[in-house]
C-alpha positions as CSV (number, residue, x, y, z in Angstrom):
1,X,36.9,-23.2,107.4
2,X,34.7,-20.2,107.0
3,X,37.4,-18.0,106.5
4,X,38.8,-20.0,103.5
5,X,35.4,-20.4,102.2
6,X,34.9,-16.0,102.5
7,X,38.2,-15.7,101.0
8,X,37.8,-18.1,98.4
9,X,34.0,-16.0,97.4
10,X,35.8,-12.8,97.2
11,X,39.2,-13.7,95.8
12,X,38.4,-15.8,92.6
13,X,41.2,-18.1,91.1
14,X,43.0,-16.8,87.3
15,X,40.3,-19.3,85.7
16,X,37.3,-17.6,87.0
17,X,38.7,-14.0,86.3
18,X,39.3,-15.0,83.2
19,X,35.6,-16.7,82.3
20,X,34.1,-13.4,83.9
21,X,36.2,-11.5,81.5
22,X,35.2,-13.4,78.7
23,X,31.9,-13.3,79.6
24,X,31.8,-9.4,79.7
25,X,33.8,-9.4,76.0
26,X,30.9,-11.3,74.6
27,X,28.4,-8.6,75.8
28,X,30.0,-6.3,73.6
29,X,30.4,-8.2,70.7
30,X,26.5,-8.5,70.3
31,X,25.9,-4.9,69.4
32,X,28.1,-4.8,66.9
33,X,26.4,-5.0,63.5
34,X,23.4,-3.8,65.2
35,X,21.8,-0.7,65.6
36,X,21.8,1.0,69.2
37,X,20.2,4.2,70.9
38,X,23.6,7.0,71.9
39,X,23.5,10.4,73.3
40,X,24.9,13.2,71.2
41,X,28.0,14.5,74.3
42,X,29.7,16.7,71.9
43,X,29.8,18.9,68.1
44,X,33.6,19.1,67.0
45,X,33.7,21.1,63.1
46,X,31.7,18.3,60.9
47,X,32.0,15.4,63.3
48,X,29.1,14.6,66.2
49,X,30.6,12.6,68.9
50,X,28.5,10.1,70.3
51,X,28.3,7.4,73.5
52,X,26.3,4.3,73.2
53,X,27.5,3.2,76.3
54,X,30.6,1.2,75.9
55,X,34.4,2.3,77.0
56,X,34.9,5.1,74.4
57,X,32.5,7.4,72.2
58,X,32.3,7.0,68.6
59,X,32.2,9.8,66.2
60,X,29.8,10.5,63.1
61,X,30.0,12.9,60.8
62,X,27.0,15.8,60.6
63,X,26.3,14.8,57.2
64,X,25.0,11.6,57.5
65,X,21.8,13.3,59.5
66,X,20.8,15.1,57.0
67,X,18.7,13.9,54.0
68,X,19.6,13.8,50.5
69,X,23.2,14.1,51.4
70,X,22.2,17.7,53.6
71,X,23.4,18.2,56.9
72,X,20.2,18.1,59.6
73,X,20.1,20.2,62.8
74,X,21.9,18.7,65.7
75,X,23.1,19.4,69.5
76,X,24.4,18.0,72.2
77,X,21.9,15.8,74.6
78,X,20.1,14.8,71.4
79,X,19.2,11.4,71.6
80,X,20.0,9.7,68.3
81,X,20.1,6.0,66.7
82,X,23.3,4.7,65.0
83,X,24.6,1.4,63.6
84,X,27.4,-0.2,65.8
85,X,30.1,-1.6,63.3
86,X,33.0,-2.2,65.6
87,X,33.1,-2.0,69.3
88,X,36.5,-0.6,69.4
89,X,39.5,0.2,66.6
90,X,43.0,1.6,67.0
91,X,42.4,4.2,68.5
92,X,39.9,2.5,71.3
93,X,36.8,4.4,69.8
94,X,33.5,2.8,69.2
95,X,33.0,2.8,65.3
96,X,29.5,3.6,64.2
97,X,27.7,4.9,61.4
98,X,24.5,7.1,60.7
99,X,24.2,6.3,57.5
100,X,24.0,2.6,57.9
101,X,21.9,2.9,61.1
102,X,19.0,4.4,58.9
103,X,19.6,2.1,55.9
104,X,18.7,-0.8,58.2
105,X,15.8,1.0,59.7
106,X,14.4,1.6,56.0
107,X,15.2,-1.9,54.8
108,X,13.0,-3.0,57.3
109,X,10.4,-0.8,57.0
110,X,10.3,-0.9,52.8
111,X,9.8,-4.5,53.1
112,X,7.0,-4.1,54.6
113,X,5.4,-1.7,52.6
114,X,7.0,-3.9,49.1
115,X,5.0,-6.7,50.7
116,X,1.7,-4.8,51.5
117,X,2.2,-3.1,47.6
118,X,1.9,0.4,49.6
119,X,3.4,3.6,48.5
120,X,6.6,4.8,49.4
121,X,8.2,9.0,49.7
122,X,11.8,9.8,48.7
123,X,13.7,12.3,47.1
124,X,15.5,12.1,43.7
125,X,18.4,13.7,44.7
126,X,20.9,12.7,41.6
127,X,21.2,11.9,37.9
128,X,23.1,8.5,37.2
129,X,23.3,6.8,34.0
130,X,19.5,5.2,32.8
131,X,17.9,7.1,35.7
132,X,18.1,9.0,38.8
133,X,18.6,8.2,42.2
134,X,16.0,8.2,45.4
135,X,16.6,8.7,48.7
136,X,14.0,6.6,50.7
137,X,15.0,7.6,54.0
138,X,18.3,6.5,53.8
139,X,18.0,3.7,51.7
140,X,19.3,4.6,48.0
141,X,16.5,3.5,45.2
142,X,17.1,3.7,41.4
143,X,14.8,5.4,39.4
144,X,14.5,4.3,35.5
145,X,14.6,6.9,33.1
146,X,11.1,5.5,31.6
147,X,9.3,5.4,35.5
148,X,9.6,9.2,36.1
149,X,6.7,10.6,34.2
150,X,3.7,9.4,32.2
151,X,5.4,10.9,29.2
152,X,8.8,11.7,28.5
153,X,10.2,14.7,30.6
154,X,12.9,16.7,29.2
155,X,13.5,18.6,32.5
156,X,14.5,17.2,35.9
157,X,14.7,20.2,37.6
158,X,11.6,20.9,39.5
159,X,11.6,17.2,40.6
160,X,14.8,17.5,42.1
161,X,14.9,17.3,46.0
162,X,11.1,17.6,46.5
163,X,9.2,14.6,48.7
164,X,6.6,12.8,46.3
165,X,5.5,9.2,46.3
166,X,6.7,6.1,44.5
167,X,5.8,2.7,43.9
168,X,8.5,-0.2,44.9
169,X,8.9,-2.0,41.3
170,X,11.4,-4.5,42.6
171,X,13.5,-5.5,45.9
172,X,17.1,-7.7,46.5
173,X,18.4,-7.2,50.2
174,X,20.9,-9.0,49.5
175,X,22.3,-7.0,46.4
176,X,21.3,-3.7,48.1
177,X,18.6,-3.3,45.1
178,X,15.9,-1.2,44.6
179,X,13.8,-0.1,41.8
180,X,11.0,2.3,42.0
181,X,8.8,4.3,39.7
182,X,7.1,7.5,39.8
183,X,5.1,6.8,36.7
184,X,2.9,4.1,38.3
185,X,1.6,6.5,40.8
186,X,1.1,8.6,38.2
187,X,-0.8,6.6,36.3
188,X,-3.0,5.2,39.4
189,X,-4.1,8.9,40.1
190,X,-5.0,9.4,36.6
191,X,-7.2,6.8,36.0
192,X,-8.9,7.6,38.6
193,X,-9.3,11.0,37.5
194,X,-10.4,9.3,34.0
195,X,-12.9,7.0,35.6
196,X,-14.4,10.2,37.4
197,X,-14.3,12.8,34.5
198,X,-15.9,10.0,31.7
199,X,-18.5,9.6,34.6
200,X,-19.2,13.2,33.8
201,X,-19.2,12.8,29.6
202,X,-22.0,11.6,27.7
203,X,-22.2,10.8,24.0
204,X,-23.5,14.0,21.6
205,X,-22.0,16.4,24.4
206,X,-20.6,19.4,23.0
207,X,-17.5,20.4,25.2
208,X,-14.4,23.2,24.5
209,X,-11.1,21.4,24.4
210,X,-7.0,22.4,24.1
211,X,-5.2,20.7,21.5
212,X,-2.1,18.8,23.0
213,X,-0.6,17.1,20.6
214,X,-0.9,16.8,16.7
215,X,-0.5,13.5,14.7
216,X,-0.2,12.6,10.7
217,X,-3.9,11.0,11.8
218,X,-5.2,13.4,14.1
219,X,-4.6,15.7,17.7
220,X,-5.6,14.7,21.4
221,X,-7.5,17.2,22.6
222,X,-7.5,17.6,26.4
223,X,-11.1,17.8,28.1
224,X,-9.9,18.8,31.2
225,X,-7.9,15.8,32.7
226,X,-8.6,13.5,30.0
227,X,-7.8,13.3,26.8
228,X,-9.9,13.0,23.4
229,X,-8.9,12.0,20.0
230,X,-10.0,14.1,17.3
231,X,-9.5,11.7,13.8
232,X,-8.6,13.6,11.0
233,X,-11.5,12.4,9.2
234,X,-13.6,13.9,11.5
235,X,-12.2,17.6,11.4
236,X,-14.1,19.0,8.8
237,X,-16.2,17.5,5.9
238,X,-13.7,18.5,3.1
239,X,-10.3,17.0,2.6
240,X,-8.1,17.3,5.3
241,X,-4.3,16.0,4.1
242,X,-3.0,17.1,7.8
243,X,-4.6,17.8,10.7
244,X,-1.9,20.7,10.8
245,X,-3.5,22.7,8.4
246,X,-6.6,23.3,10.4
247,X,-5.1,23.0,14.2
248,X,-2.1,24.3,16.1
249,X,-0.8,22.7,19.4
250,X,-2.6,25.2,22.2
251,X,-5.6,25.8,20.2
252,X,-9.0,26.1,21.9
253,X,-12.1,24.0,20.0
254,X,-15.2,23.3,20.3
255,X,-15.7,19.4,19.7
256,X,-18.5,17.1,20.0
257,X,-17.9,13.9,21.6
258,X,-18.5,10.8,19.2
259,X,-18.2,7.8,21.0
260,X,-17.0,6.7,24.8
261,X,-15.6,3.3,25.4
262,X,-16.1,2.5,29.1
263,X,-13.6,-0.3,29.1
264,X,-10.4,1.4,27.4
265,X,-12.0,5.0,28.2
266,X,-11.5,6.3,24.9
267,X,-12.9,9.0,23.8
268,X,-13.7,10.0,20.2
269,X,-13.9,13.5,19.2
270,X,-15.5,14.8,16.2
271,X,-15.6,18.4,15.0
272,X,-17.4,18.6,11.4
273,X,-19.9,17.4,13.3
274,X,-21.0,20.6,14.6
275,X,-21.3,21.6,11.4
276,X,-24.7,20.7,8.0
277,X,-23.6,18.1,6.0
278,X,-23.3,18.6,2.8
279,X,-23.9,15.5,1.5
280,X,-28.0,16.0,2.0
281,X,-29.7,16.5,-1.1
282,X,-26.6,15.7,-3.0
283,X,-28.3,14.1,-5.7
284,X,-30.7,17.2,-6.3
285,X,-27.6,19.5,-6.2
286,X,-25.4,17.1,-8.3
287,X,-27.7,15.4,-11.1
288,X,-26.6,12.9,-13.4
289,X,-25.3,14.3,-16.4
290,X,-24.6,17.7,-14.9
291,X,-21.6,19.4,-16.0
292,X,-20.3,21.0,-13.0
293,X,-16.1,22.7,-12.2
294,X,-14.4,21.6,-9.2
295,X,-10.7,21.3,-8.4
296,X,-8.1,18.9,-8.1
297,X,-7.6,18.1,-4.7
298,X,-5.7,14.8,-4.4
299,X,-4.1,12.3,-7.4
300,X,-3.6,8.6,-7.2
301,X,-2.7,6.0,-9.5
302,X,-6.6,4.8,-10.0
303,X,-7.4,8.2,-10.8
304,X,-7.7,12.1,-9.3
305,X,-9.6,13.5,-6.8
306,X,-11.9,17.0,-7.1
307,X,-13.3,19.6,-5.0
308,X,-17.1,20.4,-5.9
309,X,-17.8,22.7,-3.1
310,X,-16.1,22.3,0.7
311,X,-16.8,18.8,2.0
312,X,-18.1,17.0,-1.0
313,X,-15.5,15.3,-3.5
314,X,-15.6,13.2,-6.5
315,X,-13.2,10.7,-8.1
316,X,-12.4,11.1,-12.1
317,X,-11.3,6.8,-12.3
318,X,-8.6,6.6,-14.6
319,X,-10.6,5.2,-17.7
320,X,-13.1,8.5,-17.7
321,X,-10.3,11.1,-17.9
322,X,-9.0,10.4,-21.7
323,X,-10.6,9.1,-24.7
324,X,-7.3,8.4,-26.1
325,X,-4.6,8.4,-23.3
326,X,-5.6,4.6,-21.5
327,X,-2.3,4.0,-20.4
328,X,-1.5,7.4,-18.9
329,X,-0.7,8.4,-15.1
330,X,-3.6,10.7,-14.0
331,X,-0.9,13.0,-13.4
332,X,0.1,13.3,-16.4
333,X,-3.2,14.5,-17.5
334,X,-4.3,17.1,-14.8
335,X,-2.6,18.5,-12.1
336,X,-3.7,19.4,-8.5
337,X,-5.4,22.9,-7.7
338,X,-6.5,23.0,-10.9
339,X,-9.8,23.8,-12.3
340,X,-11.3,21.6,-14.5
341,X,-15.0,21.3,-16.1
342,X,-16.5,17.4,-14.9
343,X,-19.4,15.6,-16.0
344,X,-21.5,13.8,-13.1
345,X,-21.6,9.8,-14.2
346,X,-23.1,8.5,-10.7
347,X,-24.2,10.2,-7.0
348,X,-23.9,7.2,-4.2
349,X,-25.3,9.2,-1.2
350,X,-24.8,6.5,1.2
351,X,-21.7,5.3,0.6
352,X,-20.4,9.7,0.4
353,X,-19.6,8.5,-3.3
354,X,-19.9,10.6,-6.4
355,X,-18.4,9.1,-9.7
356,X,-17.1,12.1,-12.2
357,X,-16.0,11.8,-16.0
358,X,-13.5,14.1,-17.8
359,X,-13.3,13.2,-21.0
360,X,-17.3,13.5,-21.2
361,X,-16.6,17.0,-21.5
362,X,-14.7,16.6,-24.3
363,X,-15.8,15.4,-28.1
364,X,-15.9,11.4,-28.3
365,X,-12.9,11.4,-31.3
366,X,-14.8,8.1,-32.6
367,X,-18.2,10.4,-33.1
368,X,-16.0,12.8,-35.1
369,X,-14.2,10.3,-36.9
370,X,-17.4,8.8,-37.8
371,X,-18.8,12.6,-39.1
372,X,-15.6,12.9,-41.7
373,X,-15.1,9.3,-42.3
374,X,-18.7,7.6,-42.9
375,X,-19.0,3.9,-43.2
376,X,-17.6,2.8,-46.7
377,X,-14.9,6.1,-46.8
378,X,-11.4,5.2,-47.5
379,X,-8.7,6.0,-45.0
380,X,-5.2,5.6,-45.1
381,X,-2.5,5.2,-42.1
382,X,0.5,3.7,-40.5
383,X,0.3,0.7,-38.9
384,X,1.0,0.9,-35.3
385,X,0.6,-2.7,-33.9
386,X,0.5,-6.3,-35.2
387,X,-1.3,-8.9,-33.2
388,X,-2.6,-12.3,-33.7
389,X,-5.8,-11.3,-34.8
390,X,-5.0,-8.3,-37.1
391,X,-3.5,-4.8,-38.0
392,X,-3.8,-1.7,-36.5
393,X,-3.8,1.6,-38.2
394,X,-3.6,4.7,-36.7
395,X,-6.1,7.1,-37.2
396,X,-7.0,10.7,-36.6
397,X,-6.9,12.7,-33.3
398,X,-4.6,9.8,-31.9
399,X,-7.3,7.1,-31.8
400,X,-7.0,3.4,-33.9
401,X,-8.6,1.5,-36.5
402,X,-8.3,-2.4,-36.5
403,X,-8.4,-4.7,-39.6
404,X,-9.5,-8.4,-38.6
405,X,-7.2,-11.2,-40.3
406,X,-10.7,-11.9,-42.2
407,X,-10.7,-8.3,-43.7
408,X,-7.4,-8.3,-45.1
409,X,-7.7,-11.0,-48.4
410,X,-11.0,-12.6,-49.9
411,X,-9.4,-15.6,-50.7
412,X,-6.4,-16.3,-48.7
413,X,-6.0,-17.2,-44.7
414,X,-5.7,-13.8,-42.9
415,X,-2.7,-15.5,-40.7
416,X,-0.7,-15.5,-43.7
417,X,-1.3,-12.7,-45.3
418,X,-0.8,-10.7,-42.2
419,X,3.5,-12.3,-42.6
420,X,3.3,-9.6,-45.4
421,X,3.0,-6.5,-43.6
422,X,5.3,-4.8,-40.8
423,X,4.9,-2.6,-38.4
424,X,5.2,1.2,-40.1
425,X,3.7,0.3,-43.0
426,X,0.9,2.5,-44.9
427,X,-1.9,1.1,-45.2
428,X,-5.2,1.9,-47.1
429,X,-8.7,0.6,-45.9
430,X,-11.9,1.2,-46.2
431,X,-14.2,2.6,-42.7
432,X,-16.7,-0.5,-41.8
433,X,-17.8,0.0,-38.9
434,X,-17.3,2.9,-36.4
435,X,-18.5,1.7,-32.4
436,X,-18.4,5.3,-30.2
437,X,-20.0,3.9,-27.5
438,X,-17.2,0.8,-27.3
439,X,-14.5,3.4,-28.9
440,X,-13.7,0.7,-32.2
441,X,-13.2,1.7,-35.7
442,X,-13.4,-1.6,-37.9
443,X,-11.4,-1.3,-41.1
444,X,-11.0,-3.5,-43.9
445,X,-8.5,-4.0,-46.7
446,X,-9.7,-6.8,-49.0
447,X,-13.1,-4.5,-49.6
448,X,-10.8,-2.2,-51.5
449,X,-11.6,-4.7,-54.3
450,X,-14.6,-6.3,-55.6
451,X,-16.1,-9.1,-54.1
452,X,-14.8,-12.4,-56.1
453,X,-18.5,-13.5,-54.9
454,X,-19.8,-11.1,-57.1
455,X,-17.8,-11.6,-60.1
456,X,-18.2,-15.5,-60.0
457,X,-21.8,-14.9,-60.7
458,X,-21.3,-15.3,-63.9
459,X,-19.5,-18.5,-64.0
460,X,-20.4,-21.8,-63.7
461,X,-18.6,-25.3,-63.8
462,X,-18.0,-26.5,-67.2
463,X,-17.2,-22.5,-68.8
464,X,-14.2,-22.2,-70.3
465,X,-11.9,-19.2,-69.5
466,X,-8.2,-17.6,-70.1
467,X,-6.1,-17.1,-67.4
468,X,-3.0,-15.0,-66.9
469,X,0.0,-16.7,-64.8
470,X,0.9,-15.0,-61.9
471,X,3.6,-17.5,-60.3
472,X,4.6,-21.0,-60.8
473,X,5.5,-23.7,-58.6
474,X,6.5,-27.6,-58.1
475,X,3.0,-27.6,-57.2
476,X,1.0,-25.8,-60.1
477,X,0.6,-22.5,-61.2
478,X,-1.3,-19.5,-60.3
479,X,-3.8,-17.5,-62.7
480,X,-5.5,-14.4,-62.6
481,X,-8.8,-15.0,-64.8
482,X,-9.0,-12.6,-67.8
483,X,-11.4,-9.2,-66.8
484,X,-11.5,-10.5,-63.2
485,X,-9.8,-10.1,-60.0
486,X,-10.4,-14.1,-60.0
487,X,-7.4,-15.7,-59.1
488,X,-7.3,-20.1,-59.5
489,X,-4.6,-22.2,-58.5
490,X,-4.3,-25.9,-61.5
491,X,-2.8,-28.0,-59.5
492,X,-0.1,-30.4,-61.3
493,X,-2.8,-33.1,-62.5
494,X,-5.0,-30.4,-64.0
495,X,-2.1,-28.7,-66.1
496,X,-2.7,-31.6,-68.9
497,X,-4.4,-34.5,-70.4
498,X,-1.2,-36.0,-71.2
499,X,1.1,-37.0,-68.0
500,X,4.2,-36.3,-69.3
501,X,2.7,-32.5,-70.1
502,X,1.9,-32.0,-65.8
503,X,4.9,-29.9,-65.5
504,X,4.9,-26.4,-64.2
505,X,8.2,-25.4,-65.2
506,X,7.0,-25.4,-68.7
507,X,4.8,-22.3,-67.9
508,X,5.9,-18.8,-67.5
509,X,4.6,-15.9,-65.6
510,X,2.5,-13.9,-68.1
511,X,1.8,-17.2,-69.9
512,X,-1.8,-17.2,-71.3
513,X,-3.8,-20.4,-70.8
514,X,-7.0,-21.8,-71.4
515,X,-9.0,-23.9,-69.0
516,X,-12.5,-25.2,-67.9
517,X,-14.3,-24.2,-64.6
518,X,-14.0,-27.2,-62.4
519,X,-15.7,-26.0,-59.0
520,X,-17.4,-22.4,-58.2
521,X,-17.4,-21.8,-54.3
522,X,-19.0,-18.6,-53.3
523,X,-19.4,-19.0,-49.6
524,X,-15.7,-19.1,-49.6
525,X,-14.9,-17.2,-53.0
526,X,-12.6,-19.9,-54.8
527,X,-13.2,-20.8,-58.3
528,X,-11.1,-24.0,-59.6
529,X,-9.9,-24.3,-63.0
530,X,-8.2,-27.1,-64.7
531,X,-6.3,-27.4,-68.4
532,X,-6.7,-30.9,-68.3
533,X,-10.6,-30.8,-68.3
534,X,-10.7,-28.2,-71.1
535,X,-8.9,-30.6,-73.0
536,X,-10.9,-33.3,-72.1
537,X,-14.3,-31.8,-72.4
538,X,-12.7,-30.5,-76.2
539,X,-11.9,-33.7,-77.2
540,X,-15.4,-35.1,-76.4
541,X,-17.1,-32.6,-78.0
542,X,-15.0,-33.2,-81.6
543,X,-16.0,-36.8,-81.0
544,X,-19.5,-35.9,-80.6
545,X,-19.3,-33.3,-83.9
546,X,-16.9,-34.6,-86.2
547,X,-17.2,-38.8,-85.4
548,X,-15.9,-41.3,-83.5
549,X,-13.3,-44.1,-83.6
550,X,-16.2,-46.6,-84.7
551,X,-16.5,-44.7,-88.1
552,X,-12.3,-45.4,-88.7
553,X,-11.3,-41.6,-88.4
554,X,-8.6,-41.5,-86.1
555,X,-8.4,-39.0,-82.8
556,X,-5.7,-36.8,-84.6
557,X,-7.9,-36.7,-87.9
558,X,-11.0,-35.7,-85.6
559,X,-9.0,-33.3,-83.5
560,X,-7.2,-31.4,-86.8
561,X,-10.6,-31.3,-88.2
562,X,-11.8,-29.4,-84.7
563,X,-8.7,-27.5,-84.8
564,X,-9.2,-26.0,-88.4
565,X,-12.8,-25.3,-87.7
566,X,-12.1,-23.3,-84.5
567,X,-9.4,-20.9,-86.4
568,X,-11.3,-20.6,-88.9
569,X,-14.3,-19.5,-87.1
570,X,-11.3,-17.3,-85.3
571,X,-10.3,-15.8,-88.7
572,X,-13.4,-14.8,-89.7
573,X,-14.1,-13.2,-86.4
């Protein structure tokens, strides 16, 4: 019974051979995918050959030891770490893998440091599109094209293969991702070198600088580790158009140090400070009404710019450079570098402000005008412009002389006499008024003539005058009053006593008529005369002299009998 039991110990049935079997099978299959210590047992050309134990060795090639794709120093006995992928292929040797095995082992150990936001050290070891790539210690990084420098670098080379730090931007196991940057580490180490270096800079320090980079509006100037900027403004106390034409990238200069923000840690540089300001005692130097020669520096639209000595400028606005030219581009008048004589107008020290004239310097055309055209001189010109309020007529040395719509007829409306001129037309008028100081010549056309206020002095209502016709209409007629410049319109009514006598059309111009003063307006120069009232002012007056309808005589016997009287009076005259 023993003996069956011993035989049955030592002599296991198919099943159990085949469970122990099994049982050594699964073993195996947990190293795969895993990494495992082997001992290096032999060196064949580029392959290492490798047992980690199991049935067969497994081969490697040299290359993956080494880093960055370089083969490391190996021999045999060397005891090195690989990553089992298969346990055995067709050929019966263990598959493993170098390259893997250290991918795994820096997986894990770059998580860590991702998670602890700890630096990393790689290699960039090759150019791909967008970047370069980083060998972490077997696991490949990618390195943005914008993450390798503070500022753009335009050569690789000396990075290339060299051990340096980088900061872990971004991780995905799963993907087989990673994104690092050098420019982050960069950065960290330079502000603290900022923090330390501003710790050493104080306001009003005077320090010597390299210029590092020029700008339309200014240069950074590097203080030894930090950088300054030096406004362009602040370069020098005369106009500066670029900072280009005082500084060249390398230059050495000697800079005062403006402001220091603490929070950004910018620093503002100044140079002209280092040097008197001209602008003290400006007024004594530049008095109001001094005629002093700069040059033209800078021209805008609003005006030109000039030089009166290094650092101090004035602005000729564009109403003080012409007395004539008002709607003229300032470049069209002067022209930069040139020399021109100015005429101070106003000194604003604070505000670094000094107000200059050009045309001061010149003679005020209105003054001369004035010296060969006194008030009441005639002048005579073409007009140049017609607006709703009157003519103007252009004068000597380019300047203008208006006439008001009141100054062109004593005794008609200025907005209709003003239909009968055009534009081109020579005109004569007499010099009223000539305003230097507000640049206005007032001229007049209706003085060429007397005043009708004058001339109806002499005339009061009842007087009987002769007229001239000068037009008819359905209306009236128009008379010019004999040895006067008295023009009087007799409306319809007024051309008779009788009714069926009120027609116009039986007048011609050049007509002579008699008529009685109605109406004598001097304030607004009108005189009114009417037929009819001569006539009926006659007729009451040969009532008055010769009878009246009580004593029998008729009207016709009273008015031959004034008739006869008055030419006779007429031929004895």
């Amino acid at each position: 019974m023993s003996a069956e039991v011993a035989n049955k110990d030592f002599n296991p049935s198919r099943e159990d051979f085949a469970a122990l079997l099994a049982e050594s099978l699964a073993k195996d299959d947990l190293f795969e995918g895993s990494v495992v210590k082997g001992k290096i047992v032999g060196i064949e050309k580029d392959m290492a050959i490798i047992d980690v134990g199991l049935k067969m060795e497994g081969r490697v090639a040299l290359k993956e030891f080494g880093v960055g794709g370089k083969p490391g120093d190996l021999k045999v006995g060397d005891t090195v770490e690989v990553y089992l992928e298969r346990v055995e292929n067709a050929l019966g040797e263990a598959v493993l893998s170098r390259d893997k095995a250290r991918r795994e082992e820096s997986w894990t150990r770059l998580e860590r440091l991702y998670e602890k936001g700890e630096k990393v050290t790689g290699v960039i070891f090759n150019k791909v599109k967008g970047g370069f790539t980083v060998d972490l210690d077997g696991a490949v990084a990618f390195l943005p094209g914008s993450q390798v420098d503070i500022r753009p670098v335009r050569d690789i080379g000396p990075l290339m293969h060299q051990q340096q730090p980088f900061q872990i931007l971004k991780m995905d196991r799963r993907r087989g991702n990673i994104v690092v940057s050098r420019r982050s580490v960069l950065e960290e180490s330079r502000a603290e070198q900022r923090t330390e270096i501003v710790a050493r800079l104080a306001e009003g320090q005077i320090i010597d600088g390299l210029v590092k980079n020029i700008t339309d509006y200014g240069a950074f100037i590097d203080l030894g580790g930090i950088d300054g900027l030096l406004h362009v403004t602040d370069m020098a106390w005369r106009r500066v158009n670029h900072p280009s034409e005082i500084l060249n990238v390398g230059d050495t200069v000697k800079v005062q140090i403006i402001r220091i923000n603490p929070e950004t840690q910018r620093i503002s540089l100044g140079m002209k400070q280092l040097q008197s300001d001209p602008w003290s005692a400006i007024e004594a130097k530049y008095p109001v009404g001094a005629r002093v020669k700069g040059t033209v520096t800078n021209i805008a639209d609003y005006g030109a710019f000039v030089e009166l000595e290094p650092g101090v400028e004035g602005l000729i606005h564009v109403s003080e450079m012409s007395w004539t030219k008002k709607n003229t581009h300032p470049g069209k008048i002067v022209s930069t570098s040139q020399q021109v004589e100015v005429q101070v107008l106003e000194v604003d020290p604070q505000k670094r402000r000094i107000s200059l004239g050009l045309k001061q310097t010149q003679e005020n055309p209105w003054d001369a005008f004035l010296t060969q055209h006194p008030k009441g001189s005639v002048v005579e010109g073409p007009i140049r412009n017609i607006t709703e309020f009157g003519l103007f007529i252009g004068l000597d040395n380019g300047i203008d002389g208006m006439v008001h719509l009141s100054d062109l007829d004593w005794q008609k409306a200025g907005d209709e006499v003003i239909k009968d001129y055009k534009k081109g037309d020579n005109v004569k008028a007499i010099v009223l008024d000539v305003d230097g100081s507000k640049e206005r010549i007032s001229l007049g056309v209706k003085q060429l003539s007397g005043d009708p206020a004058d001339a109806m002095a002499k005339y009061k209502k009842g007087d009987a005058v002769t007229g001239t016709v000068t037009s008819v209409s359905d209306a009236g007629i128009e008379v010019r009053i004999a040895d006067s410049e008295l023009t009087s319109f007799i409306k319809r009514a007024d051309l008779s006593r009788d009714r069926s006598e009120q027609r116009p059309e039986r007048f011609n111009v050049g007509d002579k008529v008699d008529a009685a003063v109605i109406s004598v307006d001097k304030a607004a120069r009108r005189i009114a005369v009417s037929i009819k009232a001569l006539e009926l002012a006659e007729e009451k007056q040969a009532v008055a002299q010769y009878g009246s309808t009580d004593s029998g005589a008729s009207l016709g016997d009273i008015f031959k009998a004034a008739i006869k009287k008055r030419e006779g009076a007429e031929d004895a005259e």
